[in-house]
TORPA-158613 format. One record per residue (C-alpha): residue in three letters; residue number from 1; y, z negated, x negated. Coordinates in steps of 0.001 Angstrom, whole numbers, plus 500000, padded with zeros to 6 digits. Each point is the difference from the previous one (the first is absolute). Example, Ala and Ser with C-alpha at 12.3 -4.5 7.8 and 13.67 -1.06 7.14 Angstrom:
2
+------+------+--------+--------+--------+
! resn ! resi !     c2 !     c3 !     c1 !
+------+------+--------+--------+--------+
!  Ala !    1 ! 495500 ! 492200 ! 487700 !
!  Ser !    2 ! 503440 ! 500660 ! 498630 !
+------+------+--------+--------+--------+
//
This chain:
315
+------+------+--------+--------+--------+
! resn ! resi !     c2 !     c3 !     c1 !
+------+------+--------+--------+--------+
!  Unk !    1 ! 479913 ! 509416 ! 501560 !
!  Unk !    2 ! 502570 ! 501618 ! 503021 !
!  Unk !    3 ! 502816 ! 498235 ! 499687 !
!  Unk !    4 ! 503196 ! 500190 ! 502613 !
!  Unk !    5 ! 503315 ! 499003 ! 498466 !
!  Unk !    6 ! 502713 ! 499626 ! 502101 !
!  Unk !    7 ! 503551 ! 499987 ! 498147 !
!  Unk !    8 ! 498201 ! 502063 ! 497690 !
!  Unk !    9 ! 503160 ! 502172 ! 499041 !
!  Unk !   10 ! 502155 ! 496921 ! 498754 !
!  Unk !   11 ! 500096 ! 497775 ! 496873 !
!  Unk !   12 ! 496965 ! 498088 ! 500082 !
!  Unk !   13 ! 497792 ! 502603 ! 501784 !
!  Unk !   14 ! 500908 ! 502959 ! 497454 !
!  Unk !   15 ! 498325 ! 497453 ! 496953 !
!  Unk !   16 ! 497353 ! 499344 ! 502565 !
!  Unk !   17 ! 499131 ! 503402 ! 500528 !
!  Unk !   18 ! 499770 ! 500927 ! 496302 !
!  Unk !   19 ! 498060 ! 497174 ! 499305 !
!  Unk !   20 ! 497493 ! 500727 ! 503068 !
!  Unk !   21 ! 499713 ! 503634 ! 499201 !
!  Unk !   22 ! 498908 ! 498898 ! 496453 !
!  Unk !   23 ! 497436 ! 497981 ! 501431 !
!  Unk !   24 ! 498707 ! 502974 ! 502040 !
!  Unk !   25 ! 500782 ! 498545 ! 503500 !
!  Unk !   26 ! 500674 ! 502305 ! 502679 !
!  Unk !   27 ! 503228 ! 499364 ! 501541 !
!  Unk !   28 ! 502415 ! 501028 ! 502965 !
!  Unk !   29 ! 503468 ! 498726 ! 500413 !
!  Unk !   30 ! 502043 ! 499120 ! 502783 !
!  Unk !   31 ! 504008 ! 499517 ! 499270 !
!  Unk !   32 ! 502657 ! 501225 ! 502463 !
!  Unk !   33 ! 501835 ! 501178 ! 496343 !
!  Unk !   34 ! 503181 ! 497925 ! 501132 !
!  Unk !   35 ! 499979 ! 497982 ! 496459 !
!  Unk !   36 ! 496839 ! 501599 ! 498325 !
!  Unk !   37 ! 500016 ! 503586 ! 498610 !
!  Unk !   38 ! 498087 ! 502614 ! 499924 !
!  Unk !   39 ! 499584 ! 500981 ! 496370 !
!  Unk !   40 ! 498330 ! 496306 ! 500059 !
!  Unk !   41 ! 496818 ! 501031 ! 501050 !
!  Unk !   42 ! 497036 ! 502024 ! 498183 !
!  Unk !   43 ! 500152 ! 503478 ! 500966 !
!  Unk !   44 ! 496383 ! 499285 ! 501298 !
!  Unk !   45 ! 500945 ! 497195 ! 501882 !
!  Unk !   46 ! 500718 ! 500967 ! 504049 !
!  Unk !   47 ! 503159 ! 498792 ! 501527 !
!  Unk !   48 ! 499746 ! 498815 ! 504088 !
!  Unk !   49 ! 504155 ! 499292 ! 500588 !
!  Unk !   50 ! 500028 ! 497946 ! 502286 !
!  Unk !   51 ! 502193 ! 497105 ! 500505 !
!  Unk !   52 ! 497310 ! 496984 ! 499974 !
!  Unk !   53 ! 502236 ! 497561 ! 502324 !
!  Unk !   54 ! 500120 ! 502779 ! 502549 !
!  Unk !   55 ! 496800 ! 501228 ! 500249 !
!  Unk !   56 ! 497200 ! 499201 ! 502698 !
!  Unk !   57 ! 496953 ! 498448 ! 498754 !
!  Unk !   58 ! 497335 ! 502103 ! 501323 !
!  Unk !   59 ! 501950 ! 502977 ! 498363 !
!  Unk !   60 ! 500022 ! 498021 ! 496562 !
!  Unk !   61 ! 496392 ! 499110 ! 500270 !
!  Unk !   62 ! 498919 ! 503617 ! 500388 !
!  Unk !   63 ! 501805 ! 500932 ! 497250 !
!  Unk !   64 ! 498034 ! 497393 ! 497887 !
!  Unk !   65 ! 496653 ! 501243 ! 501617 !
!  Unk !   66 ! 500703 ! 503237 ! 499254 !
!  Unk !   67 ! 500324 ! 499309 ! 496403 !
!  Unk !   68 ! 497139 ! 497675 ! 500184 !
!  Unk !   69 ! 502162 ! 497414 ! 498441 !
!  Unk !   70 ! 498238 ! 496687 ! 499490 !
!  Unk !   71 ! 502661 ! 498042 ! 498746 !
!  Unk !   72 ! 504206 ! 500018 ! 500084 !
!  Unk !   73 ! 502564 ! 498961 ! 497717 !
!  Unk !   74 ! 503025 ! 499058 ! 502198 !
!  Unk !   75 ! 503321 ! 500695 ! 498170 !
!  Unk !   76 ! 502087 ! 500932 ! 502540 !
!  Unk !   77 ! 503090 ! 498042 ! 500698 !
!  Unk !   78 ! 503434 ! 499215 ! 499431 !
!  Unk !   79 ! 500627 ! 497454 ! 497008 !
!  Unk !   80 ! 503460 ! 500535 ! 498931 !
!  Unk !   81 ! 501070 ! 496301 ! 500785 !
!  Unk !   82 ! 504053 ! 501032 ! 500542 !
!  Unk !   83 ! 498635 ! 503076 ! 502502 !
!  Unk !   84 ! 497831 ! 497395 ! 501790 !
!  Unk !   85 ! 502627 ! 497531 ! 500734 !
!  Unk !   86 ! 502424 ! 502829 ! 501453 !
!  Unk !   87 ! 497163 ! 501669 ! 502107 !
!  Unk !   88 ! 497689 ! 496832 ! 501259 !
!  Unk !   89 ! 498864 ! 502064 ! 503078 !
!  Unk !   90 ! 499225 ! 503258 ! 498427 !
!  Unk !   91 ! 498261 ! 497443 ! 496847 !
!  Unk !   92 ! 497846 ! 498499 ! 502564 !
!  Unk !   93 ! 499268 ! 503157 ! 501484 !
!  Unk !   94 ! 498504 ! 501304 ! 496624 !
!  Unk !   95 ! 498215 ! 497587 ! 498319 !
!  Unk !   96 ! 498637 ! 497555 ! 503124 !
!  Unk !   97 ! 499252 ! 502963 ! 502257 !
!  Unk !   98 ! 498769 ! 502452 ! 498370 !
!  Unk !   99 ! 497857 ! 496886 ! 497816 !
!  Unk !  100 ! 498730 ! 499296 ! 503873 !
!  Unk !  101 ! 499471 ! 503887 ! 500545 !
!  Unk !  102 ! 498003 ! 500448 ! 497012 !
!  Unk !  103 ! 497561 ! 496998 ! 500491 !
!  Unk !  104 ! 499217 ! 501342 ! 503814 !
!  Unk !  105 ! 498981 ! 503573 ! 498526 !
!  Unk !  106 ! 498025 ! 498374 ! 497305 !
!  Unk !  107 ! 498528 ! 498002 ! 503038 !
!  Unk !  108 ! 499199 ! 503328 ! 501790 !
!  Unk !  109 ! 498413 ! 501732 ! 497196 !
!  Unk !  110 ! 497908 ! 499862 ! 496628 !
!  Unk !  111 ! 502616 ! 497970 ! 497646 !
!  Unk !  112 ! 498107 ! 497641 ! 498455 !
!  Unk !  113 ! 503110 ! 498293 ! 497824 !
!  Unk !  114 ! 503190 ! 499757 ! 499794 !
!  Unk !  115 ! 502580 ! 499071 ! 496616 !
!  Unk !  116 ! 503582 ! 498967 ! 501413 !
!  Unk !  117 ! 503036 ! 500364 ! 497539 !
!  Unk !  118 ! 501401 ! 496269 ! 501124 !
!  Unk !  119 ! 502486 ! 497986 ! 497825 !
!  Unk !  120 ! 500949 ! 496935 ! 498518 !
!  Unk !  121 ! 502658 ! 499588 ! 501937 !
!  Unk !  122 ! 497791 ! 498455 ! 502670 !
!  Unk !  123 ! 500444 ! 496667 ! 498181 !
!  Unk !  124 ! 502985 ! 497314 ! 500478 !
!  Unk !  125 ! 502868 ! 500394 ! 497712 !
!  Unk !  126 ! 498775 ! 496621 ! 497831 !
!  Unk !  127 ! 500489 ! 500337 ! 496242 !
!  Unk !  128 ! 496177 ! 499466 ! 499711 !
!  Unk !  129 ! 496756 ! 502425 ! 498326 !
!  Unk !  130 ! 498361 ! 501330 ! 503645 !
!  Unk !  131 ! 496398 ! 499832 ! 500687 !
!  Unk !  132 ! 498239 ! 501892 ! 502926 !
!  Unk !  133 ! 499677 ! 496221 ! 501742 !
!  Unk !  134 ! 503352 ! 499303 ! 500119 !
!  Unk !  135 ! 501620 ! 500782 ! 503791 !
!  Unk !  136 ! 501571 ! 503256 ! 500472 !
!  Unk !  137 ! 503987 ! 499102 ! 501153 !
!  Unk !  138 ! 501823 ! 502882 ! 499268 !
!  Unk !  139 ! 503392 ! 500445 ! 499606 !
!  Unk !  140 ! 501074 ! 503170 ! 501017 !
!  Unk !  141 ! 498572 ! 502531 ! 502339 !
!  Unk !  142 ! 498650 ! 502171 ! 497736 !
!  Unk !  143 ! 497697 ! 496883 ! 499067 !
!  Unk !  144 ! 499514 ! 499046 ! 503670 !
!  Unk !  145 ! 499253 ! 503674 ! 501029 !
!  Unk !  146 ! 496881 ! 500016 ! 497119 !
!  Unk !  147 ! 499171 ! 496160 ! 501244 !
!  Unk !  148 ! 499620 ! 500945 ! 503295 !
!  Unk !  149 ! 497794 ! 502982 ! 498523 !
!  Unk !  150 ! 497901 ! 497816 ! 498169 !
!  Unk !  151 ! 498932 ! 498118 ! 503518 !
!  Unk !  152 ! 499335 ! 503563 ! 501232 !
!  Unk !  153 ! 497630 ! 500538 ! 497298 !
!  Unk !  154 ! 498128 ! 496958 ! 499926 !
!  Unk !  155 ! 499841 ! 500209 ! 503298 !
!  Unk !  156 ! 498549 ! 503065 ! 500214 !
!  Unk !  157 ! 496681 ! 498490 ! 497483 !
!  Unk !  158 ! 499390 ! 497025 ! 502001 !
!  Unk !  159 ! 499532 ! 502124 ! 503150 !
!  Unk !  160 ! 497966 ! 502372 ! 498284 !
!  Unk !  161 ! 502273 ! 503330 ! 500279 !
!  Unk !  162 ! 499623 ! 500147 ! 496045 !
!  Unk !  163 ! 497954 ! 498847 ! 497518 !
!  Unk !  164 ! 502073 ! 499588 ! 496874 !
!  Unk !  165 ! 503789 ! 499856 ! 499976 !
!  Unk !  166 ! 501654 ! 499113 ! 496723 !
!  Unk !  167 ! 504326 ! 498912 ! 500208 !
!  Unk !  168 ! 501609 ! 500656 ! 496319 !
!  Unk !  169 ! 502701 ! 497550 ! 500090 !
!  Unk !  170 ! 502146 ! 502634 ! 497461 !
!  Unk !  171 ! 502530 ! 498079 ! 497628 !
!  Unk !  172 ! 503021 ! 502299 ! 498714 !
!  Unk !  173 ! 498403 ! 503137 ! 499350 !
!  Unk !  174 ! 501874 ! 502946 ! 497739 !
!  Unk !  175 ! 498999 ! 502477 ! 498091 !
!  Unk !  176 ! 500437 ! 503921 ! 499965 !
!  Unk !  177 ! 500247 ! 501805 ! 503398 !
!  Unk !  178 ! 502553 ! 497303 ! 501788 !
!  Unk !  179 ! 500928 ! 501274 ! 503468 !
!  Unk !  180 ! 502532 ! 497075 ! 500698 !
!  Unk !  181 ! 502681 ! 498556 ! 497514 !
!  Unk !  182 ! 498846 ! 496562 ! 499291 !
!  Unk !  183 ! 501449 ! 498509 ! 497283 !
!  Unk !  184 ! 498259 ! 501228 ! 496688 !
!  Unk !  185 ! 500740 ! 503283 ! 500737 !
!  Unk !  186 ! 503277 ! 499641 ! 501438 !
!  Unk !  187 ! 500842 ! 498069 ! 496821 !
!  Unk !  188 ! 498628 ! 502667 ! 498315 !
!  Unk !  189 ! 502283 ! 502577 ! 501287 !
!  Unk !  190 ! 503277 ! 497668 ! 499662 !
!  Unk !  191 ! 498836 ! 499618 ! 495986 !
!  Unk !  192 ! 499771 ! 503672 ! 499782 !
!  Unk !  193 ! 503086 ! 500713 ! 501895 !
!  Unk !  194 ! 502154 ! 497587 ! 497710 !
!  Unk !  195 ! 503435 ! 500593 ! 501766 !
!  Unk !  196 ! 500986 ! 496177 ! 499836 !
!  Unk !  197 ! 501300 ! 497586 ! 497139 !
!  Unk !  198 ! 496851 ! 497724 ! 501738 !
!  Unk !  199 ! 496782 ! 500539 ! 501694 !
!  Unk !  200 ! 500738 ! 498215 ! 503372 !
!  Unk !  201 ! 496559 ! 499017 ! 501593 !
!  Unk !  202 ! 499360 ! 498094 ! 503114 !
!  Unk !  203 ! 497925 ! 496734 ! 499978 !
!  Unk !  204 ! 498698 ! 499416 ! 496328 !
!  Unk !  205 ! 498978 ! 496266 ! 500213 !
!  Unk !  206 ! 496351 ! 500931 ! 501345 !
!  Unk !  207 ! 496492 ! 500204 ! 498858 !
!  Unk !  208 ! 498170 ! 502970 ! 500985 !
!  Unk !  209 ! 495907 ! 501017 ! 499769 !
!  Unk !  210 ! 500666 ! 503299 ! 498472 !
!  Unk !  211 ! 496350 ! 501749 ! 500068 !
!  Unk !  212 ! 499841 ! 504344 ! 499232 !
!  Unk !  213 ! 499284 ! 501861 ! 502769 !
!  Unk !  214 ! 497296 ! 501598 ! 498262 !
!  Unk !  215 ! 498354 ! 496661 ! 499701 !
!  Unk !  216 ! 500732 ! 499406 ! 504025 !
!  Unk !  217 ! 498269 ! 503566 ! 500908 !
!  Unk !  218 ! 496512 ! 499111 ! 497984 !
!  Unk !  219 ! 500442 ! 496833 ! 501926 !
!  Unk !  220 ! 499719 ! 502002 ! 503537 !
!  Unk !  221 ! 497509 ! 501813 ! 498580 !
!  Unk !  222 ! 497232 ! 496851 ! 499008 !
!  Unk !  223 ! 501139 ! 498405 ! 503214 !
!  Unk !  224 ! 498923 ! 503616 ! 501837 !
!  Unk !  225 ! 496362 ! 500053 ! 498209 !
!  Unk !  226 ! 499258 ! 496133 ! 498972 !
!  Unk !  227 ! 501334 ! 498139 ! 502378 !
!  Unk !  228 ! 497009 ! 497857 ! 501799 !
!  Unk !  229 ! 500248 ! 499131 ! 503905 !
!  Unk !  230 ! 502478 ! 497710 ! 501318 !
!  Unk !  231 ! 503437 ! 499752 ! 500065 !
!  Unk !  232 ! 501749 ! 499514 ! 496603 !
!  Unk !  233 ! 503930 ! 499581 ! 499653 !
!  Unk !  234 ! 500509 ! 500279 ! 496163 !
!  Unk !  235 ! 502701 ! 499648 ! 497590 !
!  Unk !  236 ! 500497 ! 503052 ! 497994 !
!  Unk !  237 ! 502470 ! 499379 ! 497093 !
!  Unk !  238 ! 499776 ! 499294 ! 496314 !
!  Unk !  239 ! 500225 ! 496475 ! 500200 !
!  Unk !  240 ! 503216 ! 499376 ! 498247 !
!  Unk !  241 ! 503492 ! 499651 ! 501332 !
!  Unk !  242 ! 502802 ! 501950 ! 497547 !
!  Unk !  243 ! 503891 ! 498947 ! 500624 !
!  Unk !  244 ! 501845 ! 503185 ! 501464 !
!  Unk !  245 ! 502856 ! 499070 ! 497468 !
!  Unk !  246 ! 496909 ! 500380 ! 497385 !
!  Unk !  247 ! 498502 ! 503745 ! 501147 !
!  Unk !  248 ! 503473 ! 501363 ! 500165 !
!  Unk !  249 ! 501242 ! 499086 ! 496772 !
!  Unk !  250 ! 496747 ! 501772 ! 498872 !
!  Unk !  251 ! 500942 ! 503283 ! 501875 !
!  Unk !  252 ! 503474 ! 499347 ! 498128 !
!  Unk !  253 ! 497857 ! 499809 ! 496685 !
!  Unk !  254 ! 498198 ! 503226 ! 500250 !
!  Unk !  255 ! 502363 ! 502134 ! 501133 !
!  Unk !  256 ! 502573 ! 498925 ! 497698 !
!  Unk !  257 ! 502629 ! 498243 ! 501970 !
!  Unk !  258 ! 502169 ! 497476 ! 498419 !
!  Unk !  259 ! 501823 ! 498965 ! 503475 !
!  Unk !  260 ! 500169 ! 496298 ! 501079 !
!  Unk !  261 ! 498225 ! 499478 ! 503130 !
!  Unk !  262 ! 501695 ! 498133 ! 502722 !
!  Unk !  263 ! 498906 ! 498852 ! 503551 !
!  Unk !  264 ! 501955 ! 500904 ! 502669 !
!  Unk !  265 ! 500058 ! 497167 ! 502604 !
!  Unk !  266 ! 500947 ! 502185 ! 502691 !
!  Unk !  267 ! 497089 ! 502200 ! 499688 !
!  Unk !  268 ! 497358 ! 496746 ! 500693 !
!  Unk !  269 ! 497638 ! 500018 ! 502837 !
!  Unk !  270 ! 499183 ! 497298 ! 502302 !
!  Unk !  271 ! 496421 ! 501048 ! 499684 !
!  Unk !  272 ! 500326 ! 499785 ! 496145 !
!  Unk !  273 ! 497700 ! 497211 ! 498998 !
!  Unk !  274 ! 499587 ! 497992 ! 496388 !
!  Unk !  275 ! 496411 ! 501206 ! 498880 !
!  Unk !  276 ! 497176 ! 501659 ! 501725 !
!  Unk !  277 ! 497018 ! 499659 ! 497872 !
!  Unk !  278 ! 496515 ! 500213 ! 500947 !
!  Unk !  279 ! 496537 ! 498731 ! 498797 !
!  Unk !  280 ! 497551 ! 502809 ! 499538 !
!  Unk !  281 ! 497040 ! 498211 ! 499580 !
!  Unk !  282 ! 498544 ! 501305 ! 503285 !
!  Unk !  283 ! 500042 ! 503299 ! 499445 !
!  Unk !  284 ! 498240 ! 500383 ! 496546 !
!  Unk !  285 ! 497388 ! 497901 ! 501872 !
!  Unk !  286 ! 499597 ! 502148 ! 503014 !
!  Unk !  287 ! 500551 ! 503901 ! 498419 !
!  Unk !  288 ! 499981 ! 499222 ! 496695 !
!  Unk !  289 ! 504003 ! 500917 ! 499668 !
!  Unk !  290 ! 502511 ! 498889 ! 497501 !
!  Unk !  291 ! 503309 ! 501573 ! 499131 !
!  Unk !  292 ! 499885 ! 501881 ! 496453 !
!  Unk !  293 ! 502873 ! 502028 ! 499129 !
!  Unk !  294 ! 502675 ! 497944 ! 497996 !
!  Unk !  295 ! 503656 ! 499124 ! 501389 !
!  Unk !  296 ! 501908 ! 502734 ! 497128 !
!  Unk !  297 ! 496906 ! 502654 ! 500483 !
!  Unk !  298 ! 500719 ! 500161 ! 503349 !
!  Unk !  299 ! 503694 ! 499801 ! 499943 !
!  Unk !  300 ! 499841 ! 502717 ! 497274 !
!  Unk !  301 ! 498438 ! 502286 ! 502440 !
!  Unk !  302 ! 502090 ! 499239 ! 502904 !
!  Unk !  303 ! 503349 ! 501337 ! 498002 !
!  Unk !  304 ! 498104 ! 503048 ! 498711 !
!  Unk !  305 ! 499348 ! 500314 ! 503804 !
!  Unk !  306 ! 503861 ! 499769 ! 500999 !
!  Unk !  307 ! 501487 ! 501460 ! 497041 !
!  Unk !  308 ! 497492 ! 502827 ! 500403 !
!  Unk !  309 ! 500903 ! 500843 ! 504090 !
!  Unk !  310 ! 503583 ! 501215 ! 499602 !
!  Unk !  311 ! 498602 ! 502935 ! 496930 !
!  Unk !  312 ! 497274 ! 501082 ! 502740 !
!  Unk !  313 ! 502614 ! 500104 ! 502828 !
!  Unk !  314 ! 502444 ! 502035 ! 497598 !
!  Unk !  315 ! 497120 ! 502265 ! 499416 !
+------+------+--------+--------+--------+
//
């Protein structure tokens, strides 16, 4: 299959891209390289920078006739919730517009589906297990910005500009490959640097969805080639909320660190919320998805990641 990936160069897309190119799917990627990087992609794998939010529709729609793409994997945006909040305009800009460029060039030319990297965030702050039915009423913009996306999308099925669009409502995802310090690997790199009596953490009283972002790219990848027709919005997650408190006293455990871990009041967000949990029983139905890599596998392979980036940097 010829795939398009947009935000193919960043955390997501790079585990996306190796798991396509196993497949045998031909791909092209479109990232304007301002997060994503280079070395992310397959040497095989072309590279159109461009940045998506910018770009006029009949110029990305040639681009995805010229690769004869029939379907796109839509990664590009701006997630990092503390960036969001400072830049609203510039968030807007990214992932509404360029969600709203991207469905008109899929209008104008051979696209036949599209997967969009959307979030759990789009439901209320309620200390509840989510299921696709419930309301979206997010609570910050970054949630709003992939709401209002969602409309786009489903829009864009009922009036026939695309068969098949598929929303991946993403719960925490980490892993290997992190372009953006959310908290397991920032926590990773305060346990390693160890220059305080304490490891001082922000908001620990939370449950989190933590699912490997391996897991998350094979998810892209059924939606891409299984999906059926229709519109599906579908929580992608393993199911099972983990206290924050919990996953970094187990990054304390295998690297070795003896600390006591304190929350630092100061450091809490207003969009901070008790538990964000989803059901997954959608998506097994619909792709055939669930989550497989264990909590400690994948946390063991995110520190190799970090601890290995500063011996590669030296050399």
């Amino acid at each position: 299959m010829r795939i398009a990936v947009t935000g193919g160069a960043g955390f997501i897309g790079k585990h996306a891209l190796d798991w396509l190119t196993e497949q045998g799917h031909e791909l092209i990627v479109i990232d304007d390289l301002s997060k994503g990087r280079r070395e992310h992609l397959p040497p095989h794998v072309p590279l159109l920078q461009f940045d998506l939010s910018r770009m006029k529709a009949d110029e990305l729609a040639f681009h995805f006739d010229k690769a004869g793409s029939e379907a796109v994997i839509h990664l590009a945006a701006t997630h990092f919730i503390p960036d969001c909040i400072r830049n609203p305009e510039r968030t807007f800009e990214i992932n509404a517009q360029g969600t709203h460029t991207l469905l008109e060039a899929v209008r104008r030319s051979q696209v036949s589906k599209v997967v969009f990297a959307s979030t759990l965030d789009v439901y209320a702050a309620v200390d509840e297990i989510h299921s696709e039915s419930d309301k979206p009423a997010p609570g910050n913009i970054y949630g709003l910005t992939k709401a209002l996306s969602e409309q786009m999308l489903e829009y864009a099925v009922r009036a026939g500009d695309c068969p098949s669009v598929v929303a991946l409502r993403l719960a925490n995802v980490y892993g290997p490959n992190e372009t953006n310090s959310h908290v397991i690997p920032d926590a990773i790199e305060r346990i390693v640097k160890g220059d305080e009596p304490s490891l001082v953490m922000g908001y620990l009283g939370s449950a989190r969805d933590f699912v490997y972002v391996k897991d998350v790219a094979r998810a892209f990848g059924l939606a891409a080639t299984r999906a059926p027709a229709g519109f599906w919005a579908l929580n992608t997650g393993t199911g099972t909320g983990v206290p924050v408190r919990a996953v970094i006293r187990k990054l304390q455990d295998l690297l070795g660190d003896e600390r006591p871990l304190r929350e630092n009041a100061e450091a809490f967000r207003k969009f901070d919320r008790a538990s964000l949990t989803p059901n997954v029983d959608a998506i097994a139905r619909v792709i055939g998805w669930r989550a497989q890599t264990p909590l400690e596998e994948g946390l063991q392979a995110t520190i190799h990641d970090v601890l290995l980036k500063p011996a590669q940097q030296a050399a």
